[in-house]
C-alpha positions as CSV (number, residue, x, y, z in Angstrom):
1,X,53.2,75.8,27.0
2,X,55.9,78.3,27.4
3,X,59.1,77.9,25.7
4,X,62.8,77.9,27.0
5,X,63.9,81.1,27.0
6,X,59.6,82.0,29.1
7,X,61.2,79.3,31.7
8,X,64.5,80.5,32.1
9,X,62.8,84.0,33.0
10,X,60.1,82.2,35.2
11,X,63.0,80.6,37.1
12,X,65.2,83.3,37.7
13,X,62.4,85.4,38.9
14,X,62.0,82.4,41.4
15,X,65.4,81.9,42.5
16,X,64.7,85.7,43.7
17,X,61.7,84.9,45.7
18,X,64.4,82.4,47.1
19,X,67.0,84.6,47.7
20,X,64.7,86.5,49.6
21,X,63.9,83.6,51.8
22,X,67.0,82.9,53.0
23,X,67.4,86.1,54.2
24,X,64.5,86.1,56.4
25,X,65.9,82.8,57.6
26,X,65.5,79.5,57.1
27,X,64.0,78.7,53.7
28,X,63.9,75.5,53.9
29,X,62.0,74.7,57.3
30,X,61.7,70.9,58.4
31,X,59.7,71.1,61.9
32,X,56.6,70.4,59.5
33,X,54.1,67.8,60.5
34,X,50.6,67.1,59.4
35,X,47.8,64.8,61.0
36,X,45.9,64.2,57.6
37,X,46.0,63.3,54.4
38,X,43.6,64.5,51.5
39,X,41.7,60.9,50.6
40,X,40.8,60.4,54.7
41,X,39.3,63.5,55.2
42,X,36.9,63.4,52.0
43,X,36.2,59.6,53.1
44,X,35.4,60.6,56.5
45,X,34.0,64.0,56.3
46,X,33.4,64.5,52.5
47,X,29.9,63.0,52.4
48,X,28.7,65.4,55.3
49,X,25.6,67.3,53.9
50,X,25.7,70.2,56.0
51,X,27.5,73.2,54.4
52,X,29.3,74.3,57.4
53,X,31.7,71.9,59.5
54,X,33.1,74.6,61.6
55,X,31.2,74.0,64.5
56,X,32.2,70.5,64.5
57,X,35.9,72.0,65.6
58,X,37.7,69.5,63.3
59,X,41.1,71.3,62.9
60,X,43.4,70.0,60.6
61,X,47.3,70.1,59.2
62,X,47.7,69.6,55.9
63,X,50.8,69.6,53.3
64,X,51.3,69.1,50.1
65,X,52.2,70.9,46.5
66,X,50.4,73.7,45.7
67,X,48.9,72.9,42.2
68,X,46.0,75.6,41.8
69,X,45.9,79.3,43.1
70,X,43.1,81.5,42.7
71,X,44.1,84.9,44.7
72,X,40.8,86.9,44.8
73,X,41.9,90.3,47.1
74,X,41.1,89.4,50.8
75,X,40.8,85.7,50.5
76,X,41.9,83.2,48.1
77,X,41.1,79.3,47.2
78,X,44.7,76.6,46.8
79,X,44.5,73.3,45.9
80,X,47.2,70.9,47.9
81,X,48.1,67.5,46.1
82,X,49.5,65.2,48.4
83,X,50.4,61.2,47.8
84,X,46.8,60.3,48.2
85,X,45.0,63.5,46.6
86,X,43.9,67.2,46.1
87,X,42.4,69.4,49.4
88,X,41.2,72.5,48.7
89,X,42.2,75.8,51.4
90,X,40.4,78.7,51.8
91,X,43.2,81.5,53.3
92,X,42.1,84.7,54.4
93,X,44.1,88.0,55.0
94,X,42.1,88.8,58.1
95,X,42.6,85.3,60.0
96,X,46.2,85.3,59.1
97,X,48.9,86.8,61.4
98,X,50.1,89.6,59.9
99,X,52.0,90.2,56.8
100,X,51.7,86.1,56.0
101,X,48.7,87.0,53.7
102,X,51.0,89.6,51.4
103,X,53.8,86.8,51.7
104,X,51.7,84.2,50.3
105,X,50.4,86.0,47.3
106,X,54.2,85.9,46.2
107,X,54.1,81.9,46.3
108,X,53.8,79.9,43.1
109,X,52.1,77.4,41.6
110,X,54.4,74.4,42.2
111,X,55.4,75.9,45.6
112,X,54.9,72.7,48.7
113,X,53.0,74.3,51.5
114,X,51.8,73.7,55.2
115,X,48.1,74.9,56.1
116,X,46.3,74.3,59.5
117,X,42.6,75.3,60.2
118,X,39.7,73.3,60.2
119,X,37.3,72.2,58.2
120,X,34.1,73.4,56.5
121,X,32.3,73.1,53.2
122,X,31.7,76.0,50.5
123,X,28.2,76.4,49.6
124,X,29.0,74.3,46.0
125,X,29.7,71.3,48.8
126,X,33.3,71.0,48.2
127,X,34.8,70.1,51.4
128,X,38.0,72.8,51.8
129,X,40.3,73.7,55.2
130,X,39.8,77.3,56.4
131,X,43.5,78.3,56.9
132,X,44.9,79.6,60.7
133,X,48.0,79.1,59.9
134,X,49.9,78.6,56.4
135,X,53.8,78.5,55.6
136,X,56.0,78.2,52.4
137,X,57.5,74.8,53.1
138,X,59.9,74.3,50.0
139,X,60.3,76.8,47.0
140,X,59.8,75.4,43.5
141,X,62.1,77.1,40.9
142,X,60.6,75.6,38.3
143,X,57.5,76.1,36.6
144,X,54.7,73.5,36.1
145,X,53.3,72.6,32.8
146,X,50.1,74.7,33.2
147,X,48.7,71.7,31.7
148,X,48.9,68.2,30.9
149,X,49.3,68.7,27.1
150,X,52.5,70.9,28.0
151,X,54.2,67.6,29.4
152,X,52.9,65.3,26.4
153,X,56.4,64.6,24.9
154,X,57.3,60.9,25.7
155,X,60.8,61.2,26.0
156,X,59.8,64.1,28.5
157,X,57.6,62.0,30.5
158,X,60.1,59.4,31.2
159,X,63.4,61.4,31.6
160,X,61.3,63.3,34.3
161,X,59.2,61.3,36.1
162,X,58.9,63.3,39.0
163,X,56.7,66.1,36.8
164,X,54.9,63.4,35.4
165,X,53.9,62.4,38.7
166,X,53.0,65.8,40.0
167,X,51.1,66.3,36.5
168,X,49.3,62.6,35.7
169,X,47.3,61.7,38.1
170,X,46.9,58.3,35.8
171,X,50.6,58.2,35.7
172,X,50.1,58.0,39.3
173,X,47.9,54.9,39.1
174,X,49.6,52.6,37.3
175,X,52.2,52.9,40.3
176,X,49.8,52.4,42.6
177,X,48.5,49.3,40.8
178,X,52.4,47.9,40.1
179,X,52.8,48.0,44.0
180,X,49.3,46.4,44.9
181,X,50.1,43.7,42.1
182,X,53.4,43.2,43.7
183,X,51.9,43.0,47.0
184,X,49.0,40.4,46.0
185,X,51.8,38.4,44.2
186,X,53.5,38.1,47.2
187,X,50.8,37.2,49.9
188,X,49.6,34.3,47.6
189,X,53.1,33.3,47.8
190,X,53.2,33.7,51.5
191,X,50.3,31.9,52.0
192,X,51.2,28.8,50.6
193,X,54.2,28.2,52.9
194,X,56.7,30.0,50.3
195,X,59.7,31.7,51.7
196,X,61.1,34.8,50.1
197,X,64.6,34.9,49.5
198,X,67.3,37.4,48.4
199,X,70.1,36.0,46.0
200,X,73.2,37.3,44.4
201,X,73.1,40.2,41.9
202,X,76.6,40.0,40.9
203,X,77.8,36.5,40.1
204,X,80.9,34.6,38.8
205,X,79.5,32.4,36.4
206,X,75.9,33.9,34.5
207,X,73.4,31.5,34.4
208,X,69.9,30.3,34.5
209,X,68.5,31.9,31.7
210,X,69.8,32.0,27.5
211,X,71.0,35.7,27.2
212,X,73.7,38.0,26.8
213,X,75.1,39.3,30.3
214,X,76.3,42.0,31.4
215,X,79.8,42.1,32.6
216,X,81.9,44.6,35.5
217,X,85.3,44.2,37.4
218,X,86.0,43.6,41.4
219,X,88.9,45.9,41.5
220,X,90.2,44.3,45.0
221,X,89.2,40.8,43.9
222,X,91.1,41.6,40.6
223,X,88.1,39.6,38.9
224,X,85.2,39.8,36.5
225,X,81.3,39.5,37.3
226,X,78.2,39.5,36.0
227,X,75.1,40.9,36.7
228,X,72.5,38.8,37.1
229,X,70.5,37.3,34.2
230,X,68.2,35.4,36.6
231,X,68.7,33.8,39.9
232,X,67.3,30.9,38.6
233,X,70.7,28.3,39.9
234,X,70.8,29.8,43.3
235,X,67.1,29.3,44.5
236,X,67.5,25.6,43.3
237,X,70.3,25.5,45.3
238,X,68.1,26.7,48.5
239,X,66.1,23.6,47.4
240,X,69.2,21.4,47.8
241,X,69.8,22.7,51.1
242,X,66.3,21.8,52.3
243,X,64.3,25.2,51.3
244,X,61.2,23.5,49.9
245,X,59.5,26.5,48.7
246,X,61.1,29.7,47.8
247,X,60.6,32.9,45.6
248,X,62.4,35.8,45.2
249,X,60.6,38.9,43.2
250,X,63.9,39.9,41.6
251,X,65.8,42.6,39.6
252,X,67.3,41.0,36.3
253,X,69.7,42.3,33.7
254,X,69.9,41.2,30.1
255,X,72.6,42.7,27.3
256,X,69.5,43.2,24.6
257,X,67.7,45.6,22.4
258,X,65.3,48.3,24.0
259,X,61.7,47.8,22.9
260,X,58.3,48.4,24.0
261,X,58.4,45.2,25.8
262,X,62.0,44.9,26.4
263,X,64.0,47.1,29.4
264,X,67.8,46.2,30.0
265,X,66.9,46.1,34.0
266,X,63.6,44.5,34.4
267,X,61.6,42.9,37.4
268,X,60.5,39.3,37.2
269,X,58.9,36.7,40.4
270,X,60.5,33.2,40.3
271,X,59.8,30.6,42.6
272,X,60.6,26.8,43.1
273,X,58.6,24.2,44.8
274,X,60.0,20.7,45.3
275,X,57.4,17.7,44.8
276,X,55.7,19.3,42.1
277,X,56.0,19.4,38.3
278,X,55.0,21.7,35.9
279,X,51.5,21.2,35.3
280,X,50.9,22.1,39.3
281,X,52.6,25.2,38.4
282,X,50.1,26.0,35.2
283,X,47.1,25.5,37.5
284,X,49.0,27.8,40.4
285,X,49.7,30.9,38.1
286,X,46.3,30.8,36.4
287,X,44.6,30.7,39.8
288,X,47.2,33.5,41.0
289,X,46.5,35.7,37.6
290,X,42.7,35.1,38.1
291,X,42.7,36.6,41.6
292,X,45.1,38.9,41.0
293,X,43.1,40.8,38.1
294,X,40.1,40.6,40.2
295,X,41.8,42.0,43.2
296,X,43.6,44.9,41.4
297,X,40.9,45.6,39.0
298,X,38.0,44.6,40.5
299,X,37.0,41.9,37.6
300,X,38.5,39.0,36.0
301,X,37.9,40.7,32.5
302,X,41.0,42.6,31.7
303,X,40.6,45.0,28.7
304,X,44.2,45.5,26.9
305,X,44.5,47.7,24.3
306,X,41.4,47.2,22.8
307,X,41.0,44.2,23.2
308,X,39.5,41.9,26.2
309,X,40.3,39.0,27.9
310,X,38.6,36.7,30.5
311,X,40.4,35.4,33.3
312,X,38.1,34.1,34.5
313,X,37.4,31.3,31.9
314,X,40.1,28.2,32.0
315,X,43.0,29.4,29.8
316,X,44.1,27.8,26.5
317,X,46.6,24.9,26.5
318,X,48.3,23.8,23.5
319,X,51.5,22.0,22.6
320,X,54.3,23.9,20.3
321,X,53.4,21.9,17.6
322,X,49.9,22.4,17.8
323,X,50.9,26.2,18.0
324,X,52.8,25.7,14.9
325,X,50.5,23.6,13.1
326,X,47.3,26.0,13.9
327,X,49.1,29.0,12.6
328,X,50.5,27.3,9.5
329,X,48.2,24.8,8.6
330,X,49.4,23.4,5.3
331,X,52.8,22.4,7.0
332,X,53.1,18.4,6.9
333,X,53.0,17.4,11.0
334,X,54.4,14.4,10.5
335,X,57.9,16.1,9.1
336,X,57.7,18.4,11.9
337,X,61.0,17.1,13.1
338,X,63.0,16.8,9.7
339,X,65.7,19.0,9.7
340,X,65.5,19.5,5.5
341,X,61.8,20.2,5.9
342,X,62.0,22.4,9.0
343,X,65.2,24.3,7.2
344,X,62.7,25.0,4.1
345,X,59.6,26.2,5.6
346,X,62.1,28.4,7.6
347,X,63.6,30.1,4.0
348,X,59.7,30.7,2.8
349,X,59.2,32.4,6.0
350,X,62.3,34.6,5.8
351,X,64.0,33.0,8.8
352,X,67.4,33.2,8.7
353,X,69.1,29.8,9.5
354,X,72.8,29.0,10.8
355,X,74.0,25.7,10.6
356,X,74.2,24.9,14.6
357,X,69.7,25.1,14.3
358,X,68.8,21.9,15.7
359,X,65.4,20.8,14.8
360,X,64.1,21.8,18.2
361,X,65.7,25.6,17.5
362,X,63.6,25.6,14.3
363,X,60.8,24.9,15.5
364,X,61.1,27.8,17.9
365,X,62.0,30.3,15.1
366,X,58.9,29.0,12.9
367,X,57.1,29.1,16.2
368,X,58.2,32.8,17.7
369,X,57.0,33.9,13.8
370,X,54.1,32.6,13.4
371,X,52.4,31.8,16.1
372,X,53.5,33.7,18.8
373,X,51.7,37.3,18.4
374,X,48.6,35.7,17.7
375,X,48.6,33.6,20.6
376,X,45.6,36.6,22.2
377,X,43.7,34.8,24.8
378,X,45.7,33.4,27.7
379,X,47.4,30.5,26.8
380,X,49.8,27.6,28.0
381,X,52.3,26.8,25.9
382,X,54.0,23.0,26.5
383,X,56.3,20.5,25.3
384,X,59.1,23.0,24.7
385,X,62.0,21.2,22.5
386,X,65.0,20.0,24.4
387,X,67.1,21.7,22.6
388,X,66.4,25.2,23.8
389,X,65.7,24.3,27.4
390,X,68.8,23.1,28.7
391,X,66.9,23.3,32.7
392,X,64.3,21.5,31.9
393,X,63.8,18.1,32.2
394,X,62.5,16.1,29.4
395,X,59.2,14.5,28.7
396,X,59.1,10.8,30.1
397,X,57.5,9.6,26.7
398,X,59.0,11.7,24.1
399,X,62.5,13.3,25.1
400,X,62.3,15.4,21.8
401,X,60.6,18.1,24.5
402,X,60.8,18.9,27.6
403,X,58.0,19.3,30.8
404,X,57.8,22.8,30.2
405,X,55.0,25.5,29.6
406,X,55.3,29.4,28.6
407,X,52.0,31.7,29.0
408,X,51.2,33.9,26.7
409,X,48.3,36.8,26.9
410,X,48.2,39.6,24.0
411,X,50.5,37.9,22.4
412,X,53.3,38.0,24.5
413,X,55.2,36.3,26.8
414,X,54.4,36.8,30.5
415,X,55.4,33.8,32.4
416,X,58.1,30.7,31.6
417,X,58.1,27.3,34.2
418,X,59.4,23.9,33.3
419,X,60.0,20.7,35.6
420,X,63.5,21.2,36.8
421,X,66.3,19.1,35.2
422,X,67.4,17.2,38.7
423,X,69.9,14.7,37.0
424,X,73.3,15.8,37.4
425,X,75.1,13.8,35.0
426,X,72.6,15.1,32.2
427,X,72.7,18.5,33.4
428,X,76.5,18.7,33.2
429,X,75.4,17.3,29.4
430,X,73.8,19.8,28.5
431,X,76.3,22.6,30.0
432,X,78.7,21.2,27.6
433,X,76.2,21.4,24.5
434,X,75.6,25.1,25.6
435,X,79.3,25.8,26.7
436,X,80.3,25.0,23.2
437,X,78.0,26.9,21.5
438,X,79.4,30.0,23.2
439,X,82.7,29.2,22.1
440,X,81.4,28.6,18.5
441,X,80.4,32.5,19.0
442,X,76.7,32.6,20.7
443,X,77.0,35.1,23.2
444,X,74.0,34.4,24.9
445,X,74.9,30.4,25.4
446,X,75.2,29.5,29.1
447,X,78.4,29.0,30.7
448,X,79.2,25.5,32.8
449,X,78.4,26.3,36.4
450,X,80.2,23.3,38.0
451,X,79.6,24.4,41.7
452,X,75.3,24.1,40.3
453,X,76.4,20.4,39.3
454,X,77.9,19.8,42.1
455,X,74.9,20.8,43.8
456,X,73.1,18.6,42.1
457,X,74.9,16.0,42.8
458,X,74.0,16.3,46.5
459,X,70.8,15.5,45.4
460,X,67.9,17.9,44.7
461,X,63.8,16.5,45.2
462,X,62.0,16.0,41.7
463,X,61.1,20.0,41.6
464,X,58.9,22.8,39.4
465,X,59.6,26.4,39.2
466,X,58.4,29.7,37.3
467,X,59.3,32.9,36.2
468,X,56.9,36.0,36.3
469,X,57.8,39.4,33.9
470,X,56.1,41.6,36.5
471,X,56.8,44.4,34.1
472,X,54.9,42.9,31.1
473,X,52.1,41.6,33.7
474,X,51.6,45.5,34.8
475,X,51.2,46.1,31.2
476,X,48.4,44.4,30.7
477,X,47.1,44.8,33.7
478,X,47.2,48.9,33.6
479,X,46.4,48.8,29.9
480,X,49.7,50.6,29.0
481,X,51.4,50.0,25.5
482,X,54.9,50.3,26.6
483,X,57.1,48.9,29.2
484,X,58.6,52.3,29.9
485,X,55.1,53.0,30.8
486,X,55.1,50.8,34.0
487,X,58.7,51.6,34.8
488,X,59.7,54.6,36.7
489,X,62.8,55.0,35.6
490,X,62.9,53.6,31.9
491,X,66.4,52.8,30.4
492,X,67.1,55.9,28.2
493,X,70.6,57.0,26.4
494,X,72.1,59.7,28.3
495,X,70.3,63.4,28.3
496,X,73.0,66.1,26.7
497,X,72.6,69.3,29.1
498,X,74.0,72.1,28.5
């Protein structure tokens, strides 16, 4: 890899070649149009056996970056990258116009070019354009790694995407696969009568999920917003209002810590469907995973990490308790619920305590360290405590917990649904129990939305819904470590230039 001072000479030798350019004219052409891209012409002419295509008379345009050059005197071999590949041009001096041959040995690796010809195979079967025409499309002034170890840096690799693009074709991949996941997310959506919806990203009051917001200012308004922490209130408003089904794939924003699994901005489905609870919701999403993996990997076994996991096979389903209890099995169950008890086991296990910890809140702490990143195989989560599901509505026979599920996979979280909370006067309730607890200092309590109770109060159909983290989904589904893997442009603290 060169170093800095190798580059800086690279690109002012470049910025000459420019220079030079823009005094022959226009350096920066856009009547440029191709009629093929590199994928279709290997699928449709790539298995050919004959070594010559020429007297087929298939003439092409092609255009792409120029990522290999070998000049060898009257003729020379480029390789164009594209979005869906690499071509390979043959371009000779002798059926060139004049002078574009010498002009073209001045390009550079990195260059974006134009070439038309047509097509033929070289005698190692490599199917290849023999160039009539070729033009300099757009100069590159800066030098490619010359190979993929020269871009290995991390931080590199996310602050500039766009090389890593160019570089990694398995970079490339994993956007591919985001999108396709996306897409297949969406048509199973679609097909069951959902409609997609677009809420609010800045709102008055932040709601619909426990987190820390983040906050701007409406200059004309003279007011303060929030950005989003989930539209959560707003699509079960649409479900007041008569919108049965509806999903929105959605761009959240959460006041936290960056982690490998954790991204400030991050992408997550959620969709509601009245006249179901949450158990319709469990058997939805592990039907929807099921396909999905099968669909975007072509098998329901999805190998994470090292590890694999079968989709295909009905996922686990186990209570918090039992989560807590399997983990930790020489904790009493039946003192499971005592404060004292719950508030000891807590000090063995280094959990720090503050004295608003409910017993439901304790069991989540003892829960979210013990049990939670060795929950491997997919798994359904249920019976959430009340106390830390302030949506969700409680369990008929035991309102200790609520009708609500997460699903874990590798050990973390990728999906949270819950039967919705539909009583308004125990709603409002439970806004007050959170409301206070922001006062008392939580920052990441949710504030009383009265416009969502009076919402309610209109009446809203017994109801299910679920959230998605698509970002932690295409984790495990591309096999990458980190969340700044699957996200083009990864939260990073700001670059110092100089």
């Amino acid at each position: 890899m060169t170093d800095d001072r190798d580059d800086n000479k690279l690109i002012a030798e470049r910025r000459k070649k420019l220079d030079a350019l823009r005094e022959q004219g226009n350096a920066f052409p856009n009547d440029v149009h191709r009629n093929a891209l590199a994928d279709e012409l290997h699928a449709t002419y790539g298995g050919h056996e004959a070594e010559h295509l020429v007297e087929e008379d298939v003439e092409v345009a092609v255009a792409g970056r120029m990522l290999v050059k070998r000049v060898m005197g009257k003729a020379s071999f480029i390789k164009l990258q594209d979005r869906s590949g690499q071509i390979q041009v043959r371009v000779e001096r002798d059926r060139l116009p004049e002078g574009t041959y010498a002009g073209f040995k001045r390009w550079d690796v990195g260059d974006i070019l134009m070439a038309g010809g047509s097509l033929f195979k070289t005698q190692t079967g490599e199917l290849t354009v023999m160039a009539d025409e070729i033009r300099l499309v757009t100069k590159s002034l800066r030098p490619l790694p010359e190979k993929w170890h020269g871009l290995s840096d991390q931080e590199i690799r996310y602050r500039q995407r766009y090389v890593d693009l160019i570089m990694n074709e398995s970079s490339r991949e994993i956007f591919l696969k985001r999108s396709a996941i996306v897409q297949y997310m969406r048509a199973f959506l679609d097909s069951q009568d959902f409609l997609e919806v677009e809420t609010p990203m800045m709102q008055v009051t932040p709601g619909g999920a426990i987190a820390r917001p983040f906050s701007t200012h409406h200059n004309a308004l003279d007011m303060q917003l929030y950005l989003r922490i989930a539209p959560e209130l707003n699509l079960k408003r649409l479900v007041v209002g008569g919108f049965e089904r509806v999903y929105e794939i959605n761009r959240n924003f959460r006041n936290e810590g960056v982690s490998t699994q954790h991204n400030p901005e991050f992408t997550m489905m959620e969709a509601y469907r009245a006249y179901a609870d949450y158990e319709d919701w469990m058997n939805s999403t592990e039907a929807m995973l099921r396909g999905m993996a099968s669909a975007v990997n072509g098998d329901t076994l999805v190998n994470y990490q090292g590890e694999e996991y079968d989709f295909g096979k009905p996922f686990k389903r186990m209570t918090v308790e039992e989560v807590i209890l399997h983990f930790n099995p020489d904790l009493d169950a039946a003192k499971l619920r005592d404060r004292g008890y719950l508030v000891g086991v807590c000090e063995q296990l280094g959990i720090p305590v503050k004295d608003g910890y409910g017993e439901g809140k304790l069991q989540i702490e003892i829960f979210e360290k013990t049990g939670e990143d060795n929950l491997r195989e997919p798994t359904f989560v249920t019976q959430y405590p009340t106390e830390v599901s302030p949506l969700s509505r409680e369990n008929d026979d035991d309102p200790f917990v609520t009708d609500r599920f997460e699903l874990f996979i590798a050990g973390r979280e990728i999906a949270n649904g819950f039967s919705e909370l539909n009583d308004p006067e125990e709603q409002a309730a439970r806004f007050r129990a959170q409301a206070a607890n922001r006062d008392a200092g939580d920052d990441e309590a949710m504030a009383f939305d009265h416009d969502y109770i009076r919402a309610l109060e209109y009446g809203m159909p017994p109801t299910a819904g679920i959230g998605i983290g698509i970002d932690r989904l295409v984790m495990l589904l591309t096999d990458s470590p980190s969340i700044r893997d699957v996200l083009l442009f990864p939260h990073m603290r700001p670059e110092v230039f100089d």
